[in-house]
C-alpha positions in Angstrom: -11.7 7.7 -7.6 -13.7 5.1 -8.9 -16.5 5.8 -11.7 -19.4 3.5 -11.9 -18.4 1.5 -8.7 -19.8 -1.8 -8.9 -21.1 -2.0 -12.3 -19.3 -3.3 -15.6 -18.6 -0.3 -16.5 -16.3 0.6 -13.5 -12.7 2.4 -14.2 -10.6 3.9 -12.0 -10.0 7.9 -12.1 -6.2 9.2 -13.0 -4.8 10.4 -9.5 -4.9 14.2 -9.7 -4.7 17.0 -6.7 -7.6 18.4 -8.9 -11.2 17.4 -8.0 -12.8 14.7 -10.5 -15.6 14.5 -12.0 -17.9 11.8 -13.1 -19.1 11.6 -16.8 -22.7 13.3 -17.0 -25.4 11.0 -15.1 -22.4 8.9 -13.8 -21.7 8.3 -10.0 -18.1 8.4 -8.5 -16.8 6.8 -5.0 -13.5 7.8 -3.5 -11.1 5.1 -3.6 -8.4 6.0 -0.6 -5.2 4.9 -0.6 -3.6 2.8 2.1 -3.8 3.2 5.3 -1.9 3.3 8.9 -2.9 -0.2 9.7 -4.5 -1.4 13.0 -1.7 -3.1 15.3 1.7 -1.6 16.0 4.3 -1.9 12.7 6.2 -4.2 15.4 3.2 -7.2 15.5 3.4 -7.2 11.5 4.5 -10.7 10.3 8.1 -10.7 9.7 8.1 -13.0 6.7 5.5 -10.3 5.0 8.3 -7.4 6.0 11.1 -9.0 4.5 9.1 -9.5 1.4 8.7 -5.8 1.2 12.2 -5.0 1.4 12.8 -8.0 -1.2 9.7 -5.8 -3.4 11.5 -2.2 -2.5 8.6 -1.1 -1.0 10.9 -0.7 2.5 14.7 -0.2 3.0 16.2 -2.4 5.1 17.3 0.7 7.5 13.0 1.5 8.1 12.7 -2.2 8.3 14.2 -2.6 11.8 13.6 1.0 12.5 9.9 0.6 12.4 9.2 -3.1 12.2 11.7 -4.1 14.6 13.8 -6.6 12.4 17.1 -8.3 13.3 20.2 -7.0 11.5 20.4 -10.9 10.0 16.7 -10.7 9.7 17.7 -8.1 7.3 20.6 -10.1 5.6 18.5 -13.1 5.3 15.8 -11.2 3.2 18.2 -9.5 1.1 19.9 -13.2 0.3 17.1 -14.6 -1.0 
């Protein structure tokens, strides 16, 4: 959640499964987190995957599960 969206005085919420609330007479907007994407994972730029599973945000297993890399697509992003 975002309080005071577009203003100088805009902060971001703490993540919480509770509700937040704005400060009195302030104004909040969700901020969502990431989404699903619009093309297959397949059609993603391969150079952007590999940088994910250099970043840890992907192992290399999900990598060519879901994004359809090469085994030495793989190897070649964890050797640099």
């Amino acid at each position: 959640v975002v309080f005071h969206p577009a203003t100088p005085r805009a902060a971001r919420g703490p993540a919480a499964p509770a509700t937040p609330r704005p400060p009195p007479g302030g104004r909040a907007r969700p901020a969502p987190g990431g989404g699903g994407g619009v093309l297959p994972p397949a059609e993603r730029d391969r150079e952007l995957v590999k940088g994910d599973i250099q970043d840890g945000l992907i192992t290399p297993q999900k990598a060519m599960e879901v994004y359809g890399l090469t085994e030495a697509e793989v190897a070649e992003a964890l050797a640099d």
